[in-house]
C-alpha positions in Angstrom: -34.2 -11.4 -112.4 -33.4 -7.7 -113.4 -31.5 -5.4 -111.2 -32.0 -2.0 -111.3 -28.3 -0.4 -111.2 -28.9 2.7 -111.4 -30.9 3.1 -107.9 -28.1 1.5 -106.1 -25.5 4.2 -104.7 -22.0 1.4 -105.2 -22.6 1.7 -108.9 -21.9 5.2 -108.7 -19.4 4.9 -106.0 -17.1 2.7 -108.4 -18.3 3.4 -111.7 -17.2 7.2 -111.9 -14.3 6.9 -110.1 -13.0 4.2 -112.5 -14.0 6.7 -115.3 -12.4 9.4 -113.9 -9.3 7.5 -114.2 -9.9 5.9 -117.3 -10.1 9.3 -119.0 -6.9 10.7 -117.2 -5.0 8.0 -118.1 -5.9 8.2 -121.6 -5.2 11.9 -121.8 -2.1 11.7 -120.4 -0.8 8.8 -122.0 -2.8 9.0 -125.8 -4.0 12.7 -126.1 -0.7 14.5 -124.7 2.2 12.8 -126.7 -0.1 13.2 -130.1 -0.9 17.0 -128.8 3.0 17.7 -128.3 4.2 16.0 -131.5 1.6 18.0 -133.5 2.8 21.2 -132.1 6.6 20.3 -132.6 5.1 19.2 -136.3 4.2 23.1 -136.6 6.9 24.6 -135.1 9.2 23.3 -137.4 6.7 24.1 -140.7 6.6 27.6 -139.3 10.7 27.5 -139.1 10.8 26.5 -142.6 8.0 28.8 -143.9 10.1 31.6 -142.2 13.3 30.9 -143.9 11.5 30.8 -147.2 9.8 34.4 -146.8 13.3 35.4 -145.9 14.6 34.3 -149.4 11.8 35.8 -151.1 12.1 39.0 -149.2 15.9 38.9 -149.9 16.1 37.7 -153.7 13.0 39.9 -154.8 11.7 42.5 -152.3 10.3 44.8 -155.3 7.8 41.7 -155.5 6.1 42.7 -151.9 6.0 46.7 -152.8 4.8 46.2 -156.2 1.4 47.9 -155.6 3.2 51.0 -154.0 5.8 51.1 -156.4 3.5 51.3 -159.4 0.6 54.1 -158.2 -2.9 52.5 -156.9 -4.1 48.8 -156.6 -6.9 49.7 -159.0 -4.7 50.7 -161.9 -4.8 47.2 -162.8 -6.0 46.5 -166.6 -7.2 43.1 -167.9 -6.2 43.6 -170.9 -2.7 45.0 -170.5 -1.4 42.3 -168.0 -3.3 39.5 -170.4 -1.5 40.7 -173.1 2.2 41.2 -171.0 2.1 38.1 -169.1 1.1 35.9 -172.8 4.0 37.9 -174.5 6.1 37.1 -172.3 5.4 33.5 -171.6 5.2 33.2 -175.8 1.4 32.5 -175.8 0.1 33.6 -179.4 -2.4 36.3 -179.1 -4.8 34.2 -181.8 -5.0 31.1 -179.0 -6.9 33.1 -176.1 -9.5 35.1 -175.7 -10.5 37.4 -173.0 -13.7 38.9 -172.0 -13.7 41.5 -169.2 -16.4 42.1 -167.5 -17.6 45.6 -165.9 -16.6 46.6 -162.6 -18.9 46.4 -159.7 -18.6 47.9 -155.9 -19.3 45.2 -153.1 -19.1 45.6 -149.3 -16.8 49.2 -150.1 -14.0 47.0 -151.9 -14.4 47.3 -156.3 -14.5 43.9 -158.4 -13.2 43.2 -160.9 -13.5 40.0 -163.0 -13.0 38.2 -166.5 -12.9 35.4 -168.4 -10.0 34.6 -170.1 -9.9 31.0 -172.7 -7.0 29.4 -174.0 -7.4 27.2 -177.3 -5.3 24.3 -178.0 -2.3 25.3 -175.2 0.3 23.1 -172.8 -0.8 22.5 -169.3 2.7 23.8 -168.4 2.0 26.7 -170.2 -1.0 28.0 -168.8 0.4 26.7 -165.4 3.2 29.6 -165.9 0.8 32.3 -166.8 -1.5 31.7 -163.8 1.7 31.5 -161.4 3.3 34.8 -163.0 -0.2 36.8 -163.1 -0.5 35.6 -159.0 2.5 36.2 -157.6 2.6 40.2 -159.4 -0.3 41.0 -158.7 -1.5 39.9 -155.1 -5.0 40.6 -155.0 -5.8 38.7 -158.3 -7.4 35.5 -157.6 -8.4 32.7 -160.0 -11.8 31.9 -159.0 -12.3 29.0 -161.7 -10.5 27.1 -163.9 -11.6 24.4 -165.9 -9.8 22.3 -168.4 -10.6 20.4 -171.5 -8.3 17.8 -173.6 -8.5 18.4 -176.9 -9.0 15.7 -179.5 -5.8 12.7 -179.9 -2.9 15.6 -179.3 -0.7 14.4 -176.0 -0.5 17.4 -173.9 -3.0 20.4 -175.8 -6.0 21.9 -173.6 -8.8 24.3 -173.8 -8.3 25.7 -170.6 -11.1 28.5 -169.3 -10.1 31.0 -166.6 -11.9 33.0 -164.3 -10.2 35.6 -162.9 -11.6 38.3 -160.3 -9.7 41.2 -158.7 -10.5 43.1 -155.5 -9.1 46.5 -154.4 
């Protein structure tokens, strides 16, 4: 014989009220502590994350004032910071090649963008290029990278770079 439950008014009398309870008890003994030690989690990141911009700002505050220091944000070259950054990092000019594209106005901001190959290169190498190039120039982002091992050599790559910058 079926029963219909839900025409009969003690179902709801005891169901929701043992619901009610079910889900406060939960919150307050599941949701809460997991809630607070999450937040603590983030407070202490934050802490750490604030010491370390401290540093930074301390050991090389001409890094944050760069743009101002040097004129505009759109005196940026391609082919001038290529050519430092591989120079510096001992890169021979014969293993890349770059190919920068025109720039094009979007939303009021100008883009610029390129794409820059290394032939036959160390992972570490390239890795220290793309760091140096980031962290000068701020508004330089590397929109793809992909990487190819070449032949039986250990640690060479074809590594292909797109860069884009937006001032």
């Amino acid at each position: 014989m079926k029963k219909n439950f839900w025409k009969q008014p003690d179902f709801f009398f005891i169901l929701l009220p043992v619901l009610a309870a079910g889900w406060a008890m939960t919150s307050g003994l599941v949701f809460y502590p997991r809630q607070k030690e999450a937040w603590n989690s983030k407070k202490e990141q934050h802490a750490e994350a604030a010491k370390l911009i401290e540093q930074i700002l301390q050991l090389e505050p001409a890094r944050v004032n760069y743009q101002e220091q040097s004129g505009q944000s759109g005196d940026f070259d391609f082919t001038t910071e290529v050519d430092r950054f591989t120079k510096e990092l001992g890169i021979p000019s014969g293993s890349y090649t770059l190919n920068v594209r025109q720039a094009i106005k979007q939303q009021g901001k100008t883009r610029k963008s390129a794409d820059l190959s290394f032939k036959s290169v160390k992972i570490e190498t390239v890795a220290g290029f793309l760091s140096a190039m980031l962290a000068r120039w701020p508004d330089l982002q590397c929109e793809q990278i992909s990487l190819d091992k070449t032949g039986s050599a250990k640690n060479e790559w074809n590594v292909k770079l797109r860069l884009v910058y937006v001032y």
